[in-house]
SEVEXSE-882007 format. One line per field, with one value per residue: chain; residue number from 1; residue in one letter; x negated, y, z negated of N, C-alpha, C in turn. Coordinates in nm, 2 decimals. Atoms other than C-alpha are relative to their C-alpha. Layout:
REM residues N
ch <- c(A ...)
i <- c(NUM ...)
aa <- c(A ...)
nxx <- c(X ...)
nyy <- c(Y ...)
nzz <- c(Z ...)
caxx <- c(X ...)
cayy <- c(Y ...)
cazz <- c(Z ...)
cxx <- c(X ...)
cyy <- c(Y ...)
czz <- c(Z ...)
//
This chain:
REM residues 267
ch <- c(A A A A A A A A A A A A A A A A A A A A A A A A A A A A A A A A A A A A A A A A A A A A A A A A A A A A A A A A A A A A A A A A A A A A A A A A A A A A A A A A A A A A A A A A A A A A A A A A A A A A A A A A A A A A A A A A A A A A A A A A A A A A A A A A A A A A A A A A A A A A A A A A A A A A A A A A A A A A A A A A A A A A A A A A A A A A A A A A A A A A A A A A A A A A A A A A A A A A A A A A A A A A A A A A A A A A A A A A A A A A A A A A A A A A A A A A A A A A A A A A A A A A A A A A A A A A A A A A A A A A A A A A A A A)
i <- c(1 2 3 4 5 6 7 8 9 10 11 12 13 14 15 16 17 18 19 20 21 22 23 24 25 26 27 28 29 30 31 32 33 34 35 36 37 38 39 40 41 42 43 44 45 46 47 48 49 50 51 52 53 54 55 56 57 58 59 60 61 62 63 64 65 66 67 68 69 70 71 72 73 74 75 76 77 78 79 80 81 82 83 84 85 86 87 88 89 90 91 92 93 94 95 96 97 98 99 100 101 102 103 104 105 106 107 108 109 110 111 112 113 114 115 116 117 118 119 120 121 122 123 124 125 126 127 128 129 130 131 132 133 134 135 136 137 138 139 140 141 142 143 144 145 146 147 148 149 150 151 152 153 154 155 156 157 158 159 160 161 162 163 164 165 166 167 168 169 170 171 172 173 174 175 176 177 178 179 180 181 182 183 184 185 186 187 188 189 190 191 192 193 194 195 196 197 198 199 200 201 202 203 204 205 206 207 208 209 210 211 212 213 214 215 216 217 218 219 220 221 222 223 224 225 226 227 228 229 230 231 232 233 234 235 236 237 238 239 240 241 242 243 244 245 246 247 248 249 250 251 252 253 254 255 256 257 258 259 260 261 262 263 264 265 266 267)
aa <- c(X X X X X X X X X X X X X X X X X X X X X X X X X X X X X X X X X X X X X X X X X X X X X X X X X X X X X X X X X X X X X X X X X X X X X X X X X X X X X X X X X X X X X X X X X X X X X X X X X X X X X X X X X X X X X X X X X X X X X X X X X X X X X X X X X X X X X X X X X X X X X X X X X X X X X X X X X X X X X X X X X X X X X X X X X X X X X X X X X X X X X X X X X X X X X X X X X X X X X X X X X X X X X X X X X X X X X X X X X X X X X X X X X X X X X X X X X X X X X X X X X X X X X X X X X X X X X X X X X X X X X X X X X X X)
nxx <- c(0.05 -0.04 0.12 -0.01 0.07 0.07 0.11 0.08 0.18 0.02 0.12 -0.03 -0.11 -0.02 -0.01 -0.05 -0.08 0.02 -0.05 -0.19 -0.04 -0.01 -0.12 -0.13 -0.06 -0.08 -0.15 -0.11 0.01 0.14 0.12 0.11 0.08 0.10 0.17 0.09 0.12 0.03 -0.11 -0.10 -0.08 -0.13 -0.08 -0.09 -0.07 -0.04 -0.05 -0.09 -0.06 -0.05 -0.11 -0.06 -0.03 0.14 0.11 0.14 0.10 0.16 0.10 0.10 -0.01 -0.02 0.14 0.10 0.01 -0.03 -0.11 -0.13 -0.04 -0.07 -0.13 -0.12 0.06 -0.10 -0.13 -0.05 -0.04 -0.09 -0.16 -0.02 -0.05 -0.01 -0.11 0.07 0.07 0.07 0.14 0.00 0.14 0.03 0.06 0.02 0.11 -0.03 0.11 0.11 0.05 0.19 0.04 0.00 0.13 -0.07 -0.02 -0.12 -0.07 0.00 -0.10 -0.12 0.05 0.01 -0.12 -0.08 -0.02 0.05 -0.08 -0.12 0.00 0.03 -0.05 -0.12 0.04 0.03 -0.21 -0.11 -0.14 -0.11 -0.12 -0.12 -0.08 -0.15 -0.14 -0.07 0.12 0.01 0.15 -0.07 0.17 -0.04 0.05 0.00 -0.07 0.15 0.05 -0.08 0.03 0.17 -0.01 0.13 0.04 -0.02 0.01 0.01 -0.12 -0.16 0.02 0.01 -0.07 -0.04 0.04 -0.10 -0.09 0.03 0.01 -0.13 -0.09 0.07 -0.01 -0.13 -0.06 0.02 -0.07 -0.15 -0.03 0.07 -0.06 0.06 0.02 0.12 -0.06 0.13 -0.10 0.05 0.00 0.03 0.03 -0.04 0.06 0.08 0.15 0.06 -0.04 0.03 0.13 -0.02 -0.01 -0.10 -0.14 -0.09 0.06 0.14 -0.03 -0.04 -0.07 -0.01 -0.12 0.02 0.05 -0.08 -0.11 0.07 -0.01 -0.20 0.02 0.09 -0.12 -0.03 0.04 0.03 -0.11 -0.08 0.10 0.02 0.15 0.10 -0.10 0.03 -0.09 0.03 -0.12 -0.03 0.10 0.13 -0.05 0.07 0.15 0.03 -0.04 0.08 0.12 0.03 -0.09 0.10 0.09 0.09 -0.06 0.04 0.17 0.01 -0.08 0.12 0.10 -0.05 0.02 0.10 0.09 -0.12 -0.01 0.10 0.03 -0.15 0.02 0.15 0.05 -0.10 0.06 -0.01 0.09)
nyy <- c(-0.13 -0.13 -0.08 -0.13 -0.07 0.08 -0.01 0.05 -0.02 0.06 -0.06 0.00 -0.06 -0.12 0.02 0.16 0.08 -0.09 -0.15 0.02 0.02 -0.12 -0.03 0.12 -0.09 -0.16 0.00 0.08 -0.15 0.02 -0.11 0.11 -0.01 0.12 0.06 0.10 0.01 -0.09 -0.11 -0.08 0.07 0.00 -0.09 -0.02 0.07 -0.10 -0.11 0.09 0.05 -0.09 -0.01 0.11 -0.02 -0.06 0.05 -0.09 0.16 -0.06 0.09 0.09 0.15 0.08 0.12 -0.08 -0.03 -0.12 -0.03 0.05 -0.07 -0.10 0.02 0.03 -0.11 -0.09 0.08 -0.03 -0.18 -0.05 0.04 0.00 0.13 0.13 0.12 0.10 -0.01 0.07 0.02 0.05 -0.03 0.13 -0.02 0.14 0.06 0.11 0.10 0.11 -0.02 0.01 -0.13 -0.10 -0.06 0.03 -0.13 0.00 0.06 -0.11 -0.08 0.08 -0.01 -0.14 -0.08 0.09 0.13 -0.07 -0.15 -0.01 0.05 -0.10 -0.08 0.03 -0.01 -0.12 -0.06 0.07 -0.09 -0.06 0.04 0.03 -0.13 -0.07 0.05 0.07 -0.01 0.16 0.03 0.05 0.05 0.01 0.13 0.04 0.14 0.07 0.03 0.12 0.10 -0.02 -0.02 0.01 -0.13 -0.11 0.06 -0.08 -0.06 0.08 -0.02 -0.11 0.03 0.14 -0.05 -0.11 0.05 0.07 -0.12 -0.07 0.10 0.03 -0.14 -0.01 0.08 -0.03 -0.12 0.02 -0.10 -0.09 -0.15 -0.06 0.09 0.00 0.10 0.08 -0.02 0.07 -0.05 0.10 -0.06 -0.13 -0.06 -0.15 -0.01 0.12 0.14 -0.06 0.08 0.17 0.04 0.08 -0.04 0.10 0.15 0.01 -0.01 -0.15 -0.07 -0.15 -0.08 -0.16 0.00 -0.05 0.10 0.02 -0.09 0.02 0.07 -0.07 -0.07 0.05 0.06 -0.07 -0.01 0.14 0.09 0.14 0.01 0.00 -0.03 0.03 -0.04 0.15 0.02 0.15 0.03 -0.02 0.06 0.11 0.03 -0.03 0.09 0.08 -0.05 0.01 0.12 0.06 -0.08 0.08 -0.06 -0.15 0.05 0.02 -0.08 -0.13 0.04 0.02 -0.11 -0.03 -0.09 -0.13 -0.04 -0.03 -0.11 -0.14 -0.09 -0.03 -0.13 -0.07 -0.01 -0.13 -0.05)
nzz <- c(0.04 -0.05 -0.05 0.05 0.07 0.00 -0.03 -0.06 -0.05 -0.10 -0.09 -0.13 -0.07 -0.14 -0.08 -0.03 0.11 0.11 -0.05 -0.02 0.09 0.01 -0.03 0.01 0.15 0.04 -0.03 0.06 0.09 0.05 0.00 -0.02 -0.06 -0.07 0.05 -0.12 0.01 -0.15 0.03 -0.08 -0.02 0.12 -0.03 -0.11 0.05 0.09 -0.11 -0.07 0.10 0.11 -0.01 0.06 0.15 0.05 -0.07 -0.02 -0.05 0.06 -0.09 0.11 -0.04 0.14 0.00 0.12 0.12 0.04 -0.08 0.09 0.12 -0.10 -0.03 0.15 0.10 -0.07 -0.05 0.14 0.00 -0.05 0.01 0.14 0.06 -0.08 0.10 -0.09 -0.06 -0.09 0.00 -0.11 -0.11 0.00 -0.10 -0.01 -0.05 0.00 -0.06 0.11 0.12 0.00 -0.10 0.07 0.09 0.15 0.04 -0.03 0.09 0.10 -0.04 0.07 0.17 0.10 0.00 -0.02 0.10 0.05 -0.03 0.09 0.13 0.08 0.01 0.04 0.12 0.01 0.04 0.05 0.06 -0.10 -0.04 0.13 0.05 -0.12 0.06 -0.15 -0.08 -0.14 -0.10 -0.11 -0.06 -0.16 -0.01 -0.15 -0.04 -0.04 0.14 0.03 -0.13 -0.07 -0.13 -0.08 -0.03 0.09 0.08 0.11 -0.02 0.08 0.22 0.10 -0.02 0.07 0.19 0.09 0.03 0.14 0.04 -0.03 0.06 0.08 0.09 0.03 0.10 0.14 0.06 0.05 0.09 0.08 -0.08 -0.11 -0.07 -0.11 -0.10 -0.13 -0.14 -0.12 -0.15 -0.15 -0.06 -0.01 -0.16 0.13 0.00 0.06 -0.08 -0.14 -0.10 0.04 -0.08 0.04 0.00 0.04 -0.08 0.10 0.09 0.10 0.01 0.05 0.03 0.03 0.18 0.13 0.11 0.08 0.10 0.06 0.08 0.11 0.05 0.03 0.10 0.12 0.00 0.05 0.13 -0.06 -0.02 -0.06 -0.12 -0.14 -0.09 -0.08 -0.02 0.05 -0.03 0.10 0.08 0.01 -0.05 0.16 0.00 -0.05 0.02 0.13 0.01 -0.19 -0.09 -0.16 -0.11 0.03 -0.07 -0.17 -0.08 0.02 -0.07 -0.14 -0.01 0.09 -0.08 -0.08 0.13 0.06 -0.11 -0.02 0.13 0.02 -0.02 0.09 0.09 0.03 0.14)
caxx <- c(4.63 4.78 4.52 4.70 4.43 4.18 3.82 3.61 3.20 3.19 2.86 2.79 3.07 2.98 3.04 3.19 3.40 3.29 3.43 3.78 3.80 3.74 4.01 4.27 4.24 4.27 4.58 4.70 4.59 4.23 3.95 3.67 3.32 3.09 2.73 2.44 2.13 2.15 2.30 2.43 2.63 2.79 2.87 3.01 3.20 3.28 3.42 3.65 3.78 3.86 4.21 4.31 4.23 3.94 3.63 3.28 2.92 2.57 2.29 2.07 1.94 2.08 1.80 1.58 1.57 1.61 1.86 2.11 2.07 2.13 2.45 2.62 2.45 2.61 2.94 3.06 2.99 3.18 3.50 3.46 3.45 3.50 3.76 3.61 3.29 3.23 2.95 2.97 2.60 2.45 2.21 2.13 1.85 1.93 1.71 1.48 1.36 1.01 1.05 1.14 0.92 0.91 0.93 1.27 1.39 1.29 1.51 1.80 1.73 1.71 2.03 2.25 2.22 1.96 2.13 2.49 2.40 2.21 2.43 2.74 2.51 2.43 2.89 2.96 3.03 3.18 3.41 3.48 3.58 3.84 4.06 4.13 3.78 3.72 3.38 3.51 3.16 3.18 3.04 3.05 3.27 2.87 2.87 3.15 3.05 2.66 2.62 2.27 1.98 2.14 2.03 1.90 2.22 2.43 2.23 2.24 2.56 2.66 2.48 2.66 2.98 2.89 2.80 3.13 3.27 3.06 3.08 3.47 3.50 3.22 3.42 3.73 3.95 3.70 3.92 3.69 3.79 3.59 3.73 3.49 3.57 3.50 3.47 3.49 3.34 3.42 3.37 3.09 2.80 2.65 2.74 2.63 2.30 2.47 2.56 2.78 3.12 3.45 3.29 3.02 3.25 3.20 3.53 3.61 3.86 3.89 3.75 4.06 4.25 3.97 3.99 4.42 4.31 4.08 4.34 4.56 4.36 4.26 4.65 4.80 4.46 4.36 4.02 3.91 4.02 3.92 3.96 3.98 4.33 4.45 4.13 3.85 4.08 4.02 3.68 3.63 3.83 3.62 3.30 3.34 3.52 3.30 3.05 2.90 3.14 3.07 2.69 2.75 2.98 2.69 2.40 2.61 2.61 2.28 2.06 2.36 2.36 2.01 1.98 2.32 2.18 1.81 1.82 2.07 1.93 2.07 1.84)
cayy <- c(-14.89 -14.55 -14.36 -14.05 -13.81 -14.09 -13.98 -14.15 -14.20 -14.37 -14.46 -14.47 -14.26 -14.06 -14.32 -14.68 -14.87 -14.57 -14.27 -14.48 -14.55 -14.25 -14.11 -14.41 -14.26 -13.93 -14.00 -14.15 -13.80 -13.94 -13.72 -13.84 -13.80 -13.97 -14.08 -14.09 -14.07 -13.81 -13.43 -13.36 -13.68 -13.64 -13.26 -13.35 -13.66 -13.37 -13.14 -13.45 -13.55 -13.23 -13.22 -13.48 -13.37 -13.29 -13.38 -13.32 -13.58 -13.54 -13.66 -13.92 -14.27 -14.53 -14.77 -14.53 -14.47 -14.08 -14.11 -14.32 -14.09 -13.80 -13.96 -14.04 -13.70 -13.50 -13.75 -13.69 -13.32 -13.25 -13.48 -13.41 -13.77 -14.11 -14.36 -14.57 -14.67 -14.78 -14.96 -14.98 -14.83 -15.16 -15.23 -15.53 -15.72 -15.99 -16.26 -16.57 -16.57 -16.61 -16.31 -16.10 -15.86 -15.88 -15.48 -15.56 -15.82 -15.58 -15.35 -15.56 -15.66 -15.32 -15.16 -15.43 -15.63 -15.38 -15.08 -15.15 -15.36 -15.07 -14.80 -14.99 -15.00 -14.67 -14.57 -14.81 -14.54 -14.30 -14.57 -14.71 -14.34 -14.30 -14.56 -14.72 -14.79 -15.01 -15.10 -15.19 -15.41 -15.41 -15.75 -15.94 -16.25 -16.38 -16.41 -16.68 -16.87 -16.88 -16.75 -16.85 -16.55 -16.38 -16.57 -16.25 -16.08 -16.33 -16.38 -16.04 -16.05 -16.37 -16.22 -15.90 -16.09 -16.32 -16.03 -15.85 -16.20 -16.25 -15.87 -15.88 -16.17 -15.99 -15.64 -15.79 -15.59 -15.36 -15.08 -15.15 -15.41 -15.56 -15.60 -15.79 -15.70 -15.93 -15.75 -15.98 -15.83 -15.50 -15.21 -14.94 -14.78 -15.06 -15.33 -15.11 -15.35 -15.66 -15.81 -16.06 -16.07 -16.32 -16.64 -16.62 -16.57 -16.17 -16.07 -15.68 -15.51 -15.12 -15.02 -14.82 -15.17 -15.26 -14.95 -15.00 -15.30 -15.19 -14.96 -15.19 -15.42 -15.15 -15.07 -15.42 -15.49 -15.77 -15.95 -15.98 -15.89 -16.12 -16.01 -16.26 -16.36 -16.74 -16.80 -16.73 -16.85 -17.17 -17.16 -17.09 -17.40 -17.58 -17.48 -17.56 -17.90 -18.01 -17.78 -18.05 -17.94 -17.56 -17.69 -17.84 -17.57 -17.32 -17.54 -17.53 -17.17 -17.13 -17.02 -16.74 -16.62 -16.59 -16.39 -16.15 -16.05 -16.03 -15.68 -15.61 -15.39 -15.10 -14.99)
cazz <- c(-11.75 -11.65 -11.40 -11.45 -11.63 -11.62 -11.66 -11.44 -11.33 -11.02 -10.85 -10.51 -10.43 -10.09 -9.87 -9.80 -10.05 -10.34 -10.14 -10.06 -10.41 -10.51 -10.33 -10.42 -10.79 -10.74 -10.57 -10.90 -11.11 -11.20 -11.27 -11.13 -11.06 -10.81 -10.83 -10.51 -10.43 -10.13 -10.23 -9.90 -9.85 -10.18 -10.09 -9.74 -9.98 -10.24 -9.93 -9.81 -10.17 -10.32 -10.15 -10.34 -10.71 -10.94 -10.83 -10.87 -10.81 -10.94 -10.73 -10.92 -10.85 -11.09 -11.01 -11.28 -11.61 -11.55 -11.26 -11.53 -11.80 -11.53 -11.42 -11.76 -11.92 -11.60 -11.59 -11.98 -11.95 -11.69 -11.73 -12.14 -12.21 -12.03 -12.01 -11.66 -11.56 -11.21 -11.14 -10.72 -10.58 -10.45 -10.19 -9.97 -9.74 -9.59 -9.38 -9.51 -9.83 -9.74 -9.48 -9.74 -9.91 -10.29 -10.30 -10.12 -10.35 -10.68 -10.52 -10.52 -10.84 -11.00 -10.83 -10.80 -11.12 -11.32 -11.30 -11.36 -11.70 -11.81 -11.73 -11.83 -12.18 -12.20 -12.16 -12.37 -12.69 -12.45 -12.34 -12.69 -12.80 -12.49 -12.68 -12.32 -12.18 -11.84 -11.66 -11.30 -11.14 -10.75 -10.67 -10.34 -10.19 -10.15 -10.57 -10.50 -10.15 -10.11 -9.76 -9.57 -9.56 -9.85 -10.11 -10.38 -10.27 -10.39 -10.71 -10.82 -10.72 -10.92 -11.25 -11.25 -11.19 -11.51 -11.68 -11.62 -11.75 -12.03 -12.18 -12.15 -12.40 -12.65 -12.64 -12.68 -12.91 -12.92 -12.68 -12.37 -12.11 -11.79 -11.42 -11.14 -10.79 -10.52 -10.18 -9.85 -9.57 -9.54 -9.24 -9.47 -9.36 -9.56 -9.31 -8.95 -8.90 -8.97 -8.66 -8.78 -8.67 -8.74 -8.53 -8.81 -9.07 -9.18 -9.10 -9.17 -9.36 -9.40 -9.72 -9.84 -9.87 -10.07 -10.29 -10.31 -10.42 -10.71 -10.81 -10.83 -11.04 -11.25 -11.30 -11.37 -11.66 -11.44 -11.48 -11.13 -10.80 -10.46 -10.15 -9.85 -9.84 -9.86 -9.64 -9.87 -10.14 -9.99 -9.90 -10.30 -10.36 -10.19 -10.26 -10.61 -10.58 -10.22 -10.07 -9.83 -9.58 -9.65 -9.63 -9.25 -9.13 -9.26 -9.08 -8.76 -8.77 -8.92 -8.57 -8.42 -8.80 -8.87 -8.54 -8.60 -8.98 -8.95 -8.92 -9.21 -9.46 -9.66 -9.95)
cxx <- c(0.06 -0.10 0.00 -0.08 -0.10 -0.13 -0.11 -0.12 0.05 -0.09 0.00 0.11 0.00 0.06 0.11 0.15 -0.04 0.09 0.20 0.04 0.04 0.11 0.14 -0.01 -0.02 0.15 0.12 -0.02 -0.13 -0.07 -0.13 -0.17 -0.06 -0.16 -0.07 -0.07 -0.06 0.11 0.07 0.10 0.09 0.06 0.09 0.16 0.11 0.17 0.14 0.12 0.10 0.15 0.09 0.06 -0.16 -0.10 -0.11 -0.12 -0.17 -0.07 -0.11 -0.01 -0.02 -0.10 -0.12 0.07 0.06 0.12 0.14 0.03 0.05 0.14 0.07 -0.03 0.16 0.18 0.11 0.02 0.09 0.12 0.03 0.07 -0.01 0.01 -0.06 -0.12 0.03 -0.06 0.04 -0.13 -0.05 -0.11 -0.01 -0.11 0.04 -0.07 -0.04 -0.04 -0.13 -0.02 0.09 -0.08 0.05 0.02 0.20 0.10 0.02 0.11 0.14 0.04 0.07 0.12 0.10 0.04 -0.08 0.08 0.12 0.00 -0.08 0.10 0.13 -0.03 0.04 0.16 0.04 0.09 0.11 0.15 0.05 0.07 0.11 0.09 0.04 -0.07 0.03 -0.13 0.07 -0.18 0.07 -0.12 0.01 0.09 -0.11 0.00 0.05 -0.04 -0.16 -0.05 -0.18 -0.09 0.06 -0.03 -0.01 0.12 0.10 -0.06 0.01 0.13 0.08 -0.01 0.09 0.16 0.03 -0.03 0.10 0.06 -0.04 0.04 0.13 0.01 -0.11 0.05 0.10 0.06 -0.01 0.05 -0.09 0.01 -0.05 0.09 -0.12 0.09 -0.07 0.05 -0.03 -0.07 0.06 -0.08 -0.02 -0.09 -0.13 -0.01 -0.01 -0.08 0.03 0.11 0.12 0.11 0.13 -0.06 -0.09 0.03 -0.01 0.13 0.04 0.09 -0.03 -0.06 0.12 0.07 -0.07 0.04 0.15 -0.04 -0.10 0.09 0.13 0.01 0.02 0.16 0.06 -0.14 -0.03 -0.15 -0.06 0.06 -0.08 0.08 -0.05 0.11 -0.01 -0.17 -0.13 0.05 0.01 -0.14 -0.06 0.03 -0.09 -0.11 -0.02 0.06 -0.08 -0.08 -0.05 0.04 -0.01 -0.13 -0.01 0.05 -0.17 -0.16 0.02 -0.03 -0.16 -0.13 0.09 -0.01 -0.12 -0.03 0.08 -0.07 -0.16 -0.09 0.09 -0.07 0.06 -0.01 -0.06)
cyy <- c(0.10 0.08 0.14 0.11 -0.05 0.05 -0.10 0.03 -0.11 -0.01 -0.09 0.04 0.09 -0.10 -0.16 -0.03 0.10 0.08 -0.05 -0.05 0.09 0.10 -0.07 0.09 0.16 0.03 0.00 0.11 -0.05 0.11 -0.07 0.07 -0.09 0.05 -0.01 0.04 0.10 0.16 0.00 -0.12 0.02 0.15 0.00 -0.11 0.10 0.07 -0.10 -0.02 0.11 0.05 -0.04 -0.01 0.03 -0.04 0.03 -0.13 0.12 -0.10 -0.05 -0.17 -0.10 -0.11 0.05 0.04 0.16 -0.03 -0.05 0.12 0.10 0.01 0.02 0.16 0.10 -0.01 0.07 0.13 0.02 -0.03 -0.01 -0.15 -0.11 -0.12 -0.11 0.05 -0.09 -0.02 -0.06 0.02 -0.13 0.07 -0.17 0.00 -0.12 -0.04 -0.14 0.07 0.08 0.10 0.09 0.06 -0.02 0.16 -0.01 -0.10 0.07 0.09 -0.06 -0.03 0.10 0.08 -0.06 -0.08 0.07 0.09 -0.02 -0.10 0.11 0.14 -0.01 0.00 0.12 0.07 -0.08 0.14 0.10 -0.09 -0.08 0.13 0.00 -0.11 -0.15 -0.05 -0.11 0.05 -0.10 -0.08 -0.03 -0.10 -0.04 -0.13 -0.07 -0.08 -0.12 -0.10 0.08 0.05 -0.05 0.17 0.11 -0.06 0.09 0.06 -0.10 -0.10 0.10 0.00 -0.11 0.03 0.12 -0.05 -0.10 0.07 0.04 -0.11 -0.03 0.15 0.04 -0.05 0.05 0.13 0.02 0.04 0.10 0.16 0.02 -0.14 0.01 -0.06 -0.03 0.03 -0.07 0.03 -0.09 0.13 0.12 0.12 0.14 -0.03 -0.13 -0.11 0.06 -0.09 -0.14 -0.01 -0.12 -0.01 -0.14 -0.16 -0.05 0.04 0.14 0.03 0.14 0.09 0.20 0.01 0.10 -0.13 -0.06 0.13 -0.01 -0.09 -0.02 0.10 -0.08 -0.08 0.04 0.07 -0.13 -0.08 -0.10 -0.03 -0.04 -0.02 -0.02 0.02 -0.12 -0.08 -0.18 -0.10 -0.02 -0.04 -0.17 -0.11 -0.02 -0.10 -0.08 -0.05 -0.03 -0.17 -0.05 0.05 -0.09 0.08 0.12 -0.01 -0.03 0.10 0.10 -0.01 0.01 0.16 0.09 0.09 0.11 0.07 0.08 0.13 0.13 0.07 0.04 0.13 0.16 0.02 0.16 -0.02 0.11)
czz <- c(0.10 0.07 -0.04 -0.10 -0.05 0.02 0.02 0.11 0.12 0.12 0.13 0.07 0.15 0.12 -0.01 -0.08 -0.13 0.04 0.03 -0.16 -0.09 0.04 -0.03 -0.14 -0.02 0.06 -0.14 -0.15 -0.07 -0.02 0.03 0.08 0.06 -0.01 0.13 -0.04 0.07 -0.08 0.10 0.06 -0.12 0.03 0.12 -0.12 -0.11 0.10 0.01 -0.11 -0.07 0.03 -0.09 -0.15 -0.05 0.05 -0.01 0.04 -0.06 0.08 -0.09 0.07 -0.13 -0.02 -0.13 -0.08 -0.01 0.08 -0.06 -0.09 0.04 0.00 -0.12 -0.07 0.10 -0.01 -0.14 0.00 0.03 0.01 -0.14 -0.07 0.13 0.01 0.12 0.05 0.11 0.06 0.17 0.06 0.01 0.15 0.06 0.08 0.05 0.10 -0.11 -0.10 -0.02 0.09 -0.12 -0.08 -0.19 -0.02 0.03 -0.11 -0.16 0.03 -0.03 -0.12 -0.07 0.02 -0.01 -0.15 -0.15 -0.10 -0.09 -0.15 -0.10 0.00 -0.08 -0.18 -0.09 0.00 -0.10 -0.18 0.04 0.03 -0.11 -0.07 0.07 -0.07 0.10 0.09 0.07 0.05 0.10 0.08 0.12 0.06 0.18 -0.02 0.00 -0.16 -0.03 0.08 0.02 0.13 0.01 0.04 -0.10 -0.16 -0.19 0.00 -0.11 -0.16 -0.09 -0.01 -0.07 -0.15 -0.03 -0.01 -0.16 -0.11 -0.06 -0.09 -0.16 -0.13 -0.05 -0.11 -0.13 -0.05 -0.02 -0.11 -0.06 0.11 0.13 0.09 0.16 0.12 0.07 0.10 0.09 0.17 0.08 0.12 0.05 0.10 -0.11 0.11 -0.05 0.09 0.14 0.03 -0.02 0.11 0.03 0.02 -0.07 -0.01 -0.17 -0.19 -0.12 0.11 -0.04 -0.06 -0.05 -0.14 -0.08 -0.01 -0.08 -0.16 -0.03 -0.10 -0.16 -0.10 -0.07 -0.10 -0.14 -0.09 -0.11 -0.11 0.06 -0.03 0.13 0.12 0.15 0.12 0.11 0.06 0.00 0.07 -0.07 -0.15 0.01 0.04 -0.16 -0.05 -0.02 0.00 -0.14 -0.02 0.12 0.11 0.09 0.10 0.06 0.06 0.19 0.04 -0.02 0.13 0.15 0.05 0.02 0.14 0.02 -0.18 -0.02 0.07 -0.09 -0.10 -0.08 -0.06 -0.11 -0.13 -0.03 -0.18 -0.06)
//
């Protein structure tokens, strides 16, 4: 796909892995709006972007019924039409199961896994009109390798990836295809109370080689773009073909872990 003149919704754009993505396609002559939850982070995000190329953001929370219809109502107006949705706003929680609240797991739920299958609903004639439609889902390396303490994460996480796989093969030749993106540990606002470093297996990469990479995907028609490098490419391997191993390495870890991400929560 050609980005050049590309009208594009993009939620959770003020900050992290949204806002560098965001910027990766307006490099490439996009038009693009972003999607939060907060006005004055999307106006400083606004402020940052608008060097770049068109740009505008509606403040709405896609976890609700109005805050979707907001976005897409606002999105279509202003970019007269709309050829990509991306579905990035997410939230996480992570700890024990059983120290989790259920108000906190609903949440996950509803923005993570909720959300982008309703909103992605709600574009779909929009993006069967543009000719050229894409729904991009911003998923986790978690959806592929189970981690310890994130258990709802990496099930919402798992279904919108299945989703994404599943909706490709029923809209097939119908002018609207689906990429999955699998983010490895990545350095966002998102990831400040998580403690976790390499030892422990989060690793960190900037979030614009994330967004190159999304770009890229979205470029070369690809169905699904892990990041991780030959490392997480054979932890994935592995994990599907002999998790025991995965299992002990995890249990080994499992007290210094529990500690580092106890306190990881952005909702």
């Amino acid at each position: 796909m050609k980005l050049e003149g590309k009208k594009v919704l993009l939620t959770g754009g003020s900050s992290g892995i949204g806002l560098a993505t965001a910027q990766a396609l307006l490099a490439k002559g996009a038009q693009v709006v972003i999607s939060g939850r907060r006005q004055d982070a999307l106006a400083e995000a606004v402020s940052r972007l608008g060097s770049f190329g068109k740009v505008d953001s509606v403040a709405a929370d896609v976890s609700t019924e109005e805050g979707r219809a907001a976005t897409l109502s606002a999105a279509t107006a202003t970019l007269g039409g709309l050829d990509i949705l991306i579905n990035n706003a997410g939230g996480v929680r992570a700890g024990r199961l059983e120290d989790t609240s259920e108000a906190e797991i609903r949440a996950m739920v509803e923005v993570d896994l909720v959300a982008p299958i309703l909103l992605t609903r709600a574009a779909l004639p929009a993006l069967r009109a543009s000719g050229d439609g894409l729904v991009v889902n911003v998923t986790s390396g978690i959806a592929l390798v189970g981690t310890p303490f994130y258990a709802t994460y990496a099930a919402v996480k798992a279904g919108l990836a299945r989703f994404g796989e599943a909706l490709r093969r029923e809209l097939k030749g119908e002018g609207v295809h689906m990429l999955t993106v699998y983010p490895s540990g990545t350095d966002t606002p998102m990831m400040k109370s998580n403690r976790a470093g390499p030892d422990l297996g989060f690793s960190r990469e900037q979030a614009s080689s994330v967004a190159d990479a999304i770009v890229a995907g979205i470029e070369a028609d690809a169905f699904e773009v892990i990041r991780g490098g030959e490392a997480r490419s054979r932890m994935i391997a592995l994990n599907r073909e002999d998790p025991a191993p995965i299992d002990q390495r995890f249990l080994d870890l499992k007290p210094a872990l529990a500690e580092a991400v106890r306190d990881h929560s952005a909702l």
